[in-house]
VOGU-3710 file (C-alpha; in Angstrom, 3 decimals, decimal comma):
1> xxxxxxxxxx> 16,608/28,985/-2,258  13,693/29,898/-4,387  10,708/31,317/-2,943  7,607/30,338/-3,680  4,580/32,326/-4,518  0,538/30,778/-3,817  0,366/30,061/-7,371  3,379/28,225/-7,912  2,497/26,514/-4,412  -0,788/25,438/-5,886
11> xxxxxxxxxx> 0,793/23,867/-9,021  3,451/22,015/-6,976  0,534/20,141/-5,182  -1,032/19,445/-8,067  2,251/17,677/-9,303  2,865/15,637/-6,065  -0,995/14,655/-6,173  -0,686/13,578/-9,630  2,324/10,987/-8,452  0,174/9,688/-5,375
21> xxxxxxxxxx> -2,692/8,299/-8,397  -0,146/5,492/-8,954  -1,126/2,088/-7,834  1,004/1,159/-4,782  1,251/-1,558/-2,338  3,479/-1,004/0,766  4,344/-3,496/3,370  5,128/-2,013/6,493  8,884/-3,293/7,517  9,352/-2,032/10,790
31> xxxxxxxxxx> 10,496/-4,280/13,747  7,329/-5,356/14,927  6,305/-6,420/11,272  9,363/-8,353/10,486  8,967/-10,287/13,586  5,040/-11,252/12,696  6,381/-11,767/9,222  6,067/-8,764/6,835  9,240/-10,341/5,450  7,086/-13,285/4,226
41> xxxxxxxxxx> 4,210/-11,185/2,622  6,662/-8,130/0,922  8,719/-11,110/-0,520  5,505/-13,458/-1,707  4,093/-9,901/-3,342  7,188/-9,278/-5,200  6,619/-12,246/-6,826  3,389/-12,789/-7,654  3,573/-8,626/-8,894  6,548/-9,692/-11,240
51> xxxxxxxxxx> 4,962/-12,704/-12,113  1,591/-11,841/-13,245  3,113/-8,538/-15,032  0,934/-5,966/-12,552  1,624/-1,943/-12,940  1,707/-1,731/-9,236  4,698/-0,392/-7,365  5,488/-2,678/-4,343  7,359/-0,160/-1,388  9,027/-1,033/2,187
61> xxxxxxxxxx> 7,947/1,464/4,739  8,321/1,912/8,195  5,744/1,683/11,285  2,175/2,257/9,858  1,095/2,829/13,615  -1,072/-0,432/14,420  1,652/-2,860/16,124  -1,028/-4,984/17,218  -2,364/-5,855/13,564  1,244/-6,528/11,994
71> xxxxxxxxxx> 2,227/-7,474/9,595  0,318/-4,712/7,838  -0,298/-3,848/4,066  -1,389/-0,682/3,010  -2,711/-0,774/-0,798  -3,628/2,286/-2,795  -5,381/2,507/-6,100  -6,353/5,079/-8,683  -10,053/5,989/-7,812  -10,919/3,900/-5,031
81> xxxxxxxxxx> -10,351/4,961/-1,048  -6,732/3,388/0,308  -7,127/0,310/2,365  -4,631/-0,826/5,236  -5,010/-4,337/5,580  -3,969/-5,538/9,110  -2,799/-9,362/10,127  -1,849/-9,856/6,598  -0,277/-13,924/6,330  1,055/-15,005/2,633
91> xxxxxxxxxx> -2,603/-16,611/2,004  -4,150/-13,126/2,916  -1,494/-11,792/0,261  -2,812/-13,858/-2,546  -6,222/-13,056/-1,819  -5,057/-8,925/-2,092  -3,194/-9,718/-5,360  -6,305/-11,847/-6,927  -9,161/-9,788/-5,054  -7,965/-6,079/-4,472
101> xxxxxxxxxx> -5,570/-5,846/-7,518  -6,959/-8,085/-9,825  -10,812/-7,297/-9,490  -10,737/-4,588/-7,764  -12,628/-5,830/-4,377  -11,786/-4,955/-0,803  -10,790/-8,019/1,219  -13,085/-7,139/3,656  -12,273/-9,810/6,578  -8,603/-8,114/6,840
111> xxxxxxx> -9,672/-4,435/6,672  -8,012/-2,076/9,958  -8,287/1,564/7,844  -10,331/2,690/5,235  -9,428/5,910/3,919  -10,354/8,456/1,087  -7,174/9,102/-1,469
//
């Protein structure tokens, strides 16, 4: 194992903050959001990112913490705060894609976090 000095520290962070500026949608896929239908939204975002040719990566992840709000969306974007969108049906997945992706606007009804990148 290497150790690692401040400076080399530093530069790693830089590098793993540099990946984060990717866009990135994920869908949180735990039990609770299968059950209120995450399935539905990951697979109608898959589509409609393949389809309309988006640079966005589209990731399953696991309990987002909000059980109450499933399924839940979280959608982060170079230069603008990251959004987790709570309650999220297939229509409220269109309206991200055409809205948050496409024009850059928050969907404002579905907002449960708003937070700085």
């Amino acid at each position: 194992m290497v150790k690692l000095d401040l400076e080399r520290l530093k530069a790693f962070r830089e590098e793993l903050r540099g990946r984060d500026r990717r866009d990135y949608i994920k869908v949180g896929m735990s039990t609770c959001g299968i059950a209120a239908g995450a399935d539905k939204v990951y697979a109608l975002l898959k589509e409609e990112i393949e389809k309309r040719g988006l640079a966005v990566s589209l990731e399953k992840c696991g309990c987002l913490g909000m059980c109450f709000a499933e399924p839940l969306v979280e959608v982060g974007m170079a230069g603008a705060p990251v959004v987790i969108y709570g309650r999220v049906d297939t229509s409220v997945a269109h309206r991200i894609i055409d809205e948050h992706l496409c024009c850059g606007r928050i969907v404002s009804d579905h907002v449960y976090e708003l937070r700085r990148s």
